[in-house]
C-alpha positions, 0 to 999 in steps of 0.5 A, a space after each residue: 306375886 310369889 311363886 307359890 300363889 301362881 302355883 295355887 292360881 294355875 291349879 285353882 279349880 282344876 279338879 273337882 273337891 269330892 272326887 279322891 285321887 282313886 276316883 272314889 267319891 268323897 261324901 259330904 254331910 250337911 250339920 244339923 243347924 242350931 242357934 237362937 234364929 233356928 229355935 225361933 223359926 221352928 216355934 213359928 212354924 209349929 205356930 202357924 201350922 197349929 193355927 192352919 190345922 185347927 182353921 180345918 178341923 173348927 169348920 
């Protein structure tokens, strides 16, 4: 192995990767999802719950 792999090996995980070097936090946000499958999943769910709402109100 080369020396600077070992390097990386020996700090791998040493630290926590939303702490800064002052000890502040480090604020991860999460993306908005997108694409084909997301689109396809929203249109199911108002689907389903289309069906659900009016199964109630038709009793």
């Amino acid at each position: 192995m080369r020396e600077e792999d070992l390097l990386h090996a020996e700090t791998f995980r040493d630290r926590v990767s939303t702490v800064t070097e002052k000890g502040g936090r480090t604020w991860i946000y999460a993306l908005k999802p997108f694409g084909k499958w997301t689109n396809y999943r929203k249109i199911i769910a108002y689907s389903y719950l289309l069906v659900f709402l009016s199964c109630l109100l038709s009793k």
